[in-house]
C-alpha positions, 0 to 999 in steps of 0.5 A: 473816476472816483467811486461816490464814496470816496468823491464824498469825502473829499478834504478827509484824509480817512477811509470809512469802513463798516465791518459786518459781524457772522451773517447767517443764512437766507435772513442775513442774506437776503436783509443785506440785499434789501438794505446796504444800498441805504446803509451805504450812504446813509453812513458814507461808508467807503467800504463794506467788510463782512464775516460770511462763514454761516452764509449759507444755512446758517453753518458754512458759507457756499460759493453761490452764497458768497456771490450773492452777498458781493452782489448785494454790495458786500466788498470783501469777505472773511470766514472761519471755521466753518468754511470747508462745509461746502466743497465747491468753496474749495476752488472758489477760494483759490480763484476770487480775489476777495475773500480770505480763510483763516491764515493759520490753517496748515498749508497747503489748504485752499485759498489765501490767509490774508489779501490786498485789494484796492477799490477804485478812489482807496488806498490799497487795504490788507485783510488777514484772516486768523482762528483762535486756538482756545476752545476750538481747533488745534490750529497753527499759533495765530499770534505767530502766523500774524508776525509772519504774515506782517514781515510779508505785506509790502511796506506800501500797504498801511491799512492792515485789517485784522479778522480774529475768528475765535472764542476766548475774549482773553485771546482776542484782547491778548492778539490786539495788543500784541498788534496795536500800532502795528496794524489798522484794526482787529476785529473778533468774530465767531461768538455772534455776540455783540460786545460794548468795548469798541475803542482805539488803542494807545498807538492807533489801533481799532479794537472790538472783541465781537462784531455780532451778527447779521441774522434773526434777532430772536434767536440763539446765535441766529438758529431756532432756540428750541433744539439748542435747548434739547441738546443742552438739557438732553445732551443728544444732537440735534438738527439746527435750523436758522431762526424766523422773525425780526432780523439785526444788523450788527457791526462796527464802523470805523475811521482809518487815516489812509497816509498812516493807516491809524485809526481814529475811532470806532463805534458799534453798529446796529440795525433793527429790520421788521 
């Protein structure tokens, strides 16, 4: 039997995905829970991707919190750097089939860079997760782990989705053209930001350089302002907390042909709770 999604779009011939930026802590959780059911059909959305590396606490993401975010009907999960905080993800990542790490860690660390999964009514879809070098770790080359990782995703596989968590804008348009027309859609996290260049590129590629979030909005990248600001002005550390109030929804939606994999268009995406 089909799932309801994809009996909805009978007569297309493309898979509709939303892709949802950093979500950070209980409020991005816990307004996720409430609300993707509706999102979901409000948007005929196929499938629903999400960056969950501040999850839990705002920094890291817990297995506990992860299964709370695939119960809330989040599909897949990508992360980032932050996603050795908590221990017990070490041997999650090794055993639930939808998530990734980021593929440029050295080998040898827990979990998988990249994955291919399929829901039922769908083609089969290929996530590959990567960190950026510029102003964060001394990691493998992102841009070489990609051209490994594509000479070992069978041929079969057309949906290629791309989550490019790093810092530098330049970096992530300099990885997005390097892949377009060669994979399905590159997509950047890490900054919480959301940017206003949603496109396609030439050769069918989706781009965007930042998702943004899942938080609260009146915020500084989803925490309490008043000790990032100490910290600047003071230059001493100080003890993060996830924000209070108004929560937003940030990400992108776009449209993949699932014969060829191109995609048709992408669009930002926002929603504004309480």
């Amino acid at each position: 039997m089909e799932s309801e999604a994809a009996a909805g779009r009978h007569g297309s011939l493309c898979v509709k995905i939303l892709f949802l930026g950093d979500i950070v802590g209980r409020p991005g959780r816990s307004a996720l829970k409430r609300n993707l059911d509706d999102i979901r059909r409000t948007h005929c959305i196929d499938l629903v991707l999400a960056n969950g590396e501040n999850a839990s606490g705002g920094i890291g993401l817990s297995s506990k919190s992860a299964r709370e975010l695939f119960s809330a009907g989040v599909d897949f999960l990508t992360t980032g750097n932050h996603i050795w905080k908590f221990k017990d993800m070490y041997a999650f990542l090794n055993n639930e089939e939808r998530i990734v790490r980021p593929a440029n860690y050295p080998a040898g660390a827990p979990g998988k860079g990249w994955s291919v999964f399929a829901q039922e009514g769908l083609p089969e879809i290929a996530v590959i997760n990567v960190l950026g070098r510029t102003y964060m770790q001394a990691l493998d080359c992102p841009f070489v782990a990609l051209e490994r990782i594509l000479e070992e995703i069978p041929e079969s596989v057309r949906i290629r989705i791309v989550d490019f968590h790093a810092e530098a804008t330049s970096e992530k348009q300099a990885l997005a053209w390097m892949l377009d027309g060669r994979v399905s859609a590159v997509l950047g996290t890490h900054t919480h930001v959301q940017t206003n260049d949603a496109r396609v590129l030439p050769q069918g590629t989706a781009y965007m350089t930042d998702l943004g979030m899942c938080g609260p909005q009146n915020s500084c990248l989803g925490m309490d302002p008043e000790p990032i600001i100490k910290r600047f002005v003071g230059g001493l550390p100080q003890r993060f907390r996830v924000a209070d109030g108004p929560i937003i929804l940030q990400g992108a939606i776009f449209d993949l042909d699932d014969s060829s994999g191109a995609a048709k268009s992408i669009s930002a995406w926002s929603m504004h709770i309480g």
